[in-house]
LOROFI-106957 format. One record per atom (N, C-alpha, C, O, CB): residue number from 1; residue in one letter; chain; atom name; x, y, z. Coordinates in nm, 2 decimals. Atoms other than C-alpha are relative to their C-alpha. Glycine has a CB too. Layout:
<recs>
NUM A A CA X Y Z
...
</recs>
This chain:
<recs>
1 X A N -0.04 -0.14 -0.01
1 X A CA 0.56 -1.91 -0.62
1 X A C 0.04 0.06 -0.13
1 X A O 0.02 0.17 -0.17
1 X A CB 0.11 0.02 0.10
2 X A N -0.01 -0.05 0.15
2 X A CA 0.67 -1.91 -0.98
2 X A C -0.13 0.06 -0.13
2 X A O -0.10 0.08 -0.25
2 X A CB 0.07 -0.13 -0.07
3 X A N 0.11 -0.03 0.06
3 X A CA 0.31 -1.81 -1.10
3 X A C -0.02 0.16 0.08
3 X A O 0.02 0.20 0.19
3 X A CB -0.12 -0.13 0.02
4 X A N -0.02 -0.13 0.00
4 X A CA 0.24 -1.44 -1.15
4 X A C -0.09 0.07 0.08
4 X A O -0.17 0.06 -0.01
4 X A CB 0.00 0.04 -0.11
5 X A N 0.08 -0.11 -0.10
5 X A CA 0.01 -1.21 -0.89
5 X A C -0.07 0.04 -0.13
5 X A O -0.04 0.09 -0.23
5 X A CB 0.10 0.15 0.10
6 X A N 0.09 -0.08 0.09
6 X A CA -0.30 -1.15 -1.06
6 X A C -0.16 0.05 0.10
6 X A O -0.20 0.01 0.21
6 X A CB -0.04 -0.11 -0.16
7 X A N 0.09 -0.10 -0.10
7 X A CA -0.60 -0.93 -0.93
7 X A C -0.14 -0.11 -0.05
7 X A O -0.17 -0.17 -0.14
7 X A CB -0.01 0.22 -0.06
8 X A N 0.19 0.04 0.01
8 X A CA -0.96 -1.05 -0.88
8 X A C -0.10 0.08 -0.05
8 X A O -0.10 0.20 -0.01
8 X A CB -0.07 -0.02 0.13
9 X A N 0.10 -0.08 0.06
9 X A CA -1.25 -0.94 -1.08
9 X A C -0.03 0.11 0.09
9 X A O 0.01 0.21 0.03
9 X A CB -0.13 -0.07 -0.03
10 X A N 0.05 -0.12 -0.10
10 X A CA -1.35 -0.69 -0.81
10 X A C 0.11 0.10 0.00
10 X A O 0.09 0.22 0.02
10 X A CB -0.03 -0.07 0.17
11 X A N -0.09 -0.11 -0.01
11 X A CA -1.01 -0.54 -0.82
11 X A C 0.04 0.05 -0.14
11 X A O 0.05 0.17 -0.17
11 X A CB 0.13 -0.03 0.07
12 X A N -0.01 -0.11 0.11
12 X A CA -0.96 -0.50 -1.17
12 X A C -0.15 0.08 -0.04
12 X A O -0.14 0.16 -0.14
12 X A CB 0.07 -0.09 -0.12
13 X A N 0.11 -0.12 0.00
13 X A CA -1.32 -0.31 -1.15
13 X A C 0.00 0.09 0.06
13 X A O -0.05 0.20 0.04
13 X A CB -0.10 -0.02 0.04
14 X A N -0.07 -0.18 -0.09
14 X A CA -1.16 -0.09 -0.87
14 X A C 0.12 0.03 -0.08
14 X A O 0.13 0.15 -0.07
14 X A CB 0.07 -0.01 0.20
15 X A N -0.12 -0.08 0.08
15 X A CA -0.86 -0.03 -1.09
15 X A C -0.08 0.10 -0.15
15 X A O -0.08 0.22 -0.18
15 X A CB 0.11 -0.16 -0.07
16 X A N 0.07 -0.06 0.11
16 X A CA -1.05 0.03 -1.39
16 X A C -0.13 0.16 0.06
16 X A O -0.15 0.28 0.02
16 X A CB -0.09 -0.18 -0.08
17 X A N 0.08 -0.13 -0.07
17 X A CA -1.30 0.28 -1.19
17 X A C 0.11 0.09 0.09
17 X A O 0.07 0.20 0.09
17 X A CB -0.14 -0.06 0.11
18 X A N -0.11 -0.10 0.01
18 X A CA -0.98 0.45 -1.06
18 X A C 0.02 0.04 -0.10
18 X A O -0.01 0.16 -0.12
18 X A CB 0.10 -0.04 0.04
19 X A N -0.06 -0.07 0.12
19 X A CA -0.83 0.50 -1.39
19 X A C -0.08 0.07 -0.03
19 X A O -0.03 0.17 -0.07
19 X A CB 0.03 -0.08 -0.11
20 X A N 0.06 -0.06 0.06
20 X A CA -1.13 0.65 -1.49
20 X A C -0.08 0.16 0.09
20 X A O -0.15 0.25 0.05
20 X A CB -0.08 -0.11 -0.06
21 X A N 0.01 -0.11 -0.11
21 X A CA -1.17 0.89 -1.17
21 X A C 0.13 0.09 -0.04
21 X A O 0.12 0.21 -0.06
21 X A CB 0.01 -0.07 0.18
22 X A N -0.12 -0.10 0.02
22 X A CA -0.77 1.01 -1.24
22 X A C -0.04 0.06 -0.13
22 X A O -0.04 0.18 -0.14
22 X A CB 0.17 -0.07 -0.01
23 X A N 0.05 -0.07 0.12
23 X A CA -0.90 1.06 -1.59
23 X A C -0.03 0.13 0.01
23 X A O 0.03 0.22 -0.05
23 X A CB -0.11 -0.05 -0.05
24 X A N 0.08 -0.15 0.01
24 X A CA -1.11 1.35 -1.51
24 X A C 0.11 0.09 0.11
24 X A O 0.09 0.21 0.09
24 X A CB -0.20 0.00 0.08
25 X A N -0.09 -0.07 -0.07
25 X A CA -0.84 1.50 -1.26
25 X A C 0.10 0.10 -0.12
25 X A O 0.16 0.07 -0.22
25 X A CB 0.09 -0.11 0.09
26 X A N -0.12 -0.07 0.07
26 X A CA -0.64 1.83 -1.37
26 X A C 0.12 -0.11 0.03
26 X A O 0.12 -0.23 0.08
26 X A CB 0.03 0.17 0.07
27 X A N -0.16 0.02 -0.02
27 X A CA -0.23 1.78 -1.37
27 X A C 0.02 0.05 0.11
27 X A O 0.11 -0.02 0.16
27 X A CB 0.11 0.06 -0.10
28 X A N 0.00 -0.06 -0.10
28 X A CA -0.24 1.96 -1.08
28 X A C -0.03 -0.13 0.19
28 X A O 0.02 -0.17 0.29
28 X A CB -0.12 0.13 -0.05
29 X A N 0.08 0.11 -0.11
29 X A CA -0.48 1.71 -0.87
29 X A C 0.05 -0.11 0.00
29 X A O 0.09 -0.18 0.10
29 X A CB -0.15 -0.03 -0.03
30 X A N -0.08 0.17 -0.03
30 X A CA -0.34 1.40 -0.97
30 X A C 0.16 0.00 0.07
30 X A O 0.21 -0.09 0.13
30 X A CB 0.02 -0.09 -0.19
31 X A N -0.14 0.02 -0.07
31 X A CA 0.01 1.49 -0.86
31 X A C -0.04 0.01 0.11
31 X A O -0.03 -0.10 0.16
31 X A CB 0.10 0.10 -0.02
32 X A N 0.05 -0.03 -0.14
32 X A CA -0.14 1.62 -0.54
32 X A C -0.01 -0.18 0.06
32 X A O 0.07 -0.23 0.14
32 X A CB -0.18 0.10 -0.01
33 X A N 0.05 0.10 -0.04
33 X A CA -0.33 1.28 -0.52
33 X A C 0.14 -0.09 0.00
33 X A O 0.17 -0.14 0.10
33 X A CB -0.13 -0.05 -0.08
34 X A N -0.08 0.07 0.01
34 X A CA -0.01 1.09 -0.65
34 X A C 0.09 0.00 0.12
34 X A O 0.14 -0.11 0.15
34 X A CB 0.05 0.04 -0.11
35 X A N -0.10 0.00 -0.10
35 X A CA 0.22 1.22 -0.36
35 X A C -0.09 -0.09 0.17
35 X A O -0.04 -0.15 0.26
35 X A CB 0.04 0.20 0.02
36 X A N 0.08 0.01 -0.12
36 X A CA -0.07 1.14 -0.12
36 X A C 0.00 -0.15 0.02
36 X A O 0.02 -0.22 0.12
36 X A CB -0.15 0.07 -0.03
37 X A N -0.02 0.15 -0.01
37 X A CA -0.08 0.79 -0.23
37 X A C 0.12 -0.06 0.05
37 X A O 0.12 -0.15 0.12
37 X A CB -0.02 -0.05 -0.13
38 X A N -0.17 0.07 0.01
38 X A CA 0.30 0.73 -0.24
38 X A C 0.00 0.00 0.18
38 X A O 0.01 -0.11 0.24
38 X A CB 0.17 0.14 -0.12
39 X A N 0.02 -0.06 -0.13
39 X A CA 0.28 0.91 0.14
39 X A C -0.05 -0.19 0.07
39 X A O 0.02 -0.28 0.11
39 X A CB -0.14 0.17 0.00
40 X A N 0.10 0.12 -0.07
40 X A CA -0.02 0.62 0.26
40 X A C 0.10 -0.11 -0.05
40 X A O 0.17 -0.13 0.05
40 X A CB -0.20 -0.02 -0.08
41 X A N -0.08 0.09 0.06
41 X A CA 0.20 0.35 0.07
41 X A C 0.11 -0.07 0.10
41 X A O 0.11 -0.18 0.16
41 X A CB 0.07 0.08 -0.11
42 X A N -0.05 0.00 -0.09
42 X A CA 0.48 0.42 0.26
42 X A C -0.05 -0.02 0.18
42 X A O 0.02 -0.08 0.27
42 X A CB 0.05 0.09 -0.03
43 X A N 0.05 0.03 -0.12
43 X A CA 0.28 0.43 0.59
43 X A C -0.02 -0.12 0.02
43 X A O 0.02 -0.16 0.13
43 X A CB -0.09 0.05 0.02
44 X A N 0.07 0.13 -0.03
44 X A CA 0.12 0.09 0.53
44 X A C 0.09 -0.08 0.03
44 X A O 0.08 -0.16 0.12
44 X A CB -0.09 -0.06 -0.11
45 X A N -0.10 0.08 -0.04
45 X A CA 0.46 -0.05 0.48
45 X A C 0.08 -0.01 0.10
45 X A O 0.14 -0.11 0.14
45 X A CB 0.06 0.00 -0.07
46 X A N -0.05 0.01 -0.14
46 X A CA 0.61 0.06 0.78
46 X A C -0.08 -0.04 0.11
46 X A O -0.05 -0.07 0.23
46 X A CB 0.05 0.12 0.02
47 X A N 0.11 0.09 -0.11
47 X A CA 0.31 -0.07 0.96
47 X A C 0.00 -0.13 -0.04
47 X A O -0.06 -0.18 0.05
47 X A CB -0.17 0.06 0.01
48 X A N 0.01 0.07 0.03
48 X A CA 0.33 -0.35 0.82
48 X A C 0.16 -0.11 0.05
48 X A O 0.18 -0.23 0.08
48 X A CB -0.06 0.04 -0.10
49 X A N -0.12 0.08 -0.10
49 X A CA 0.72 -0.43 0.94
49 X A C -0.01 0.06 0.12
49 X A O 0.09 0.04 0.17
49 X A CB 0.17 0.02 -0.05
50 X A N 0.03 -0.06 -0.13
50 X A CA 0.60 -0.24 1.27
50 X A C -0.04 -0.19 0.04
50 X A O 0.03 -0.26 0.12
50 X A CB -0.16 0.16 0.00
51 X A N 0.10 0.11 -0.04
51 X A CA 0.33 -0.57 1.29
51 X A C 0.09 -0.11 0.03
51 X A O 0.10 -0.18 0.13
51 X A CB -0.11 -0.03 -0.10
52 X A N -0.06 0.13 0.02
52 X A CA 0.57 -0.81 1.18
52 X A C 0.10 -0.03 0.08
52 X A O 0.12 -0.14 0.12
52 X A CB 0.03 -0.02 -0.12
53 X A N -0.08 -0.03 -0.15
53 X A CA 0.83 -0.71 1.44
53 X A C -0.04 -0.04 0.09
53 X A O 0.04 -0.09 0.17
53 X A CB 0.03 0.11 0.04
54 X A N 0.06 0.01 -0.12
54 X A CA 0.59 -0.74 1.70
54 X A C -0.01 -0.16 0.03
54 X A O 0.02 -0.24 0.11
54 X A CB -0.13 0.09 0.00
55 X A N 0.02 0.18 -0.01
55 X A CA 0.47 -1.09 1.60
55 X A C 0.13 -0.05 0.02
55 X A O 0.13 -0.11 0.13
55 X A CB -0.05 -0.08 -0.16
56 X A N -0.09 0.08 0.03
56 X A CA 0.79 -1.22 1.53
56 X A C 0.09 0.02 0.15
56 X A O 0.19 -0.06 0.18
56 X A CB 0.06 0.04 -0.15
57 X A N -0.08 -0.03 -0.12
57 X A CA 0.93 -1.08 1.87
57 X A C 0.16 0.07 -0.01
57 X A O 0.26 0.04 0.05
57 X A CB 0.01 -0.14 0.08
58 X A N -0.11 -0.01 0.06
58 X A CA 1.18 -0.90 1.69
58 X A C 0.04 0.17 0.07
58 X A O 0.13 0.25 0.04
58 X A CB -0.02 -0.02 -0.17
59 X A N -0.01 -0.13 -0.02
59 X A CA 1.12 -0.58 1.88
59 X A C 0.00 0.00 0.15
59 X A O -0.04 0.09 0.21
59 X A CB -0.11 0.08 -0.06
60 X A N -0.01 -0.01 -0.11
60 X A CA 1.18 -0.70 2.21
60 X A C 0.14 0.00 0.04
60 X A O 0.23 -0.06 -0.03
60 X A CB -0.08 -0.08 0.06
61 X A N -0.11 0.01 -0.08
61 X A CA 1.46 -0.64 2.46
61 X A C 0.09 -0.16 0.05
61 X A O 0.10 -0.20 0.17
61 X A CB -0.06 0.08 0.12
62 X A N -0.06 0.15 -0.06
62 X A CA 1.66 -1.00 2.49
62 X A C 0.06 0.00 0.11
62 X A O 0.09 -0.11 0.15
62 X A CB 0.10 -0.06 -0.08
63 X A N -0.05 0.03 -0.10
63 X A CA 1.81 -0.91 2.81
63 X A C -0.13 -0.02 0.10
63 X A O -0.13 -0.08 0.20
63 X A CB 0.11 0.11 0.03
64 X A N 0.08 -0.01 -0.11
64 X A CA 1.47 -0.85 2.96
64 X A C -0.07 -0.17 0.04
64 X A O -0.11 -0.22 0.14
64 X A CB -0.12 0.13 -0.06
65 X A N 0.07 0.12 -0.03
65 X A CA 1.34 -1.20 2.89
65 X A C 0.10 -0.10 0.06
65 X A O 0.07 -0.21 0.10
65 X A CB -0.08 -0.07 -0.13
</recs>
């Protein structure tokens, strides 16, 4: 776990073809897009402790079982 998170050719080619999509964005657009992202971000993560609750049985009623 002491080794660092690194991206796969395929993603640093979607990073790099992002960077170069915000490029051409006014200041205007990219904030827009920026909030939009941060927004989905937040969604994924609360779906993501939504899931993990579920798996883990952490979202059930203990009197019921």
């Amino acid at each position: 776990m002491n080794q660092p998170i690194t991206l796969s050719l395929e993603q640093e080619f979607s990073l790099r073809t992002f960077a170069d999509q915000v490029q051409q964005m006014s200041r205007e657009q990219s904030q827009e897009f920026l909030l939009m992202l941060y927004k989905q971000m937040m969604i994924r993560e609360t779906t993501y402790q939504e899931l993990l609750k579920h798996e883990w049985k952490l979202d059930s009623d203990p009197m019921v079982e």
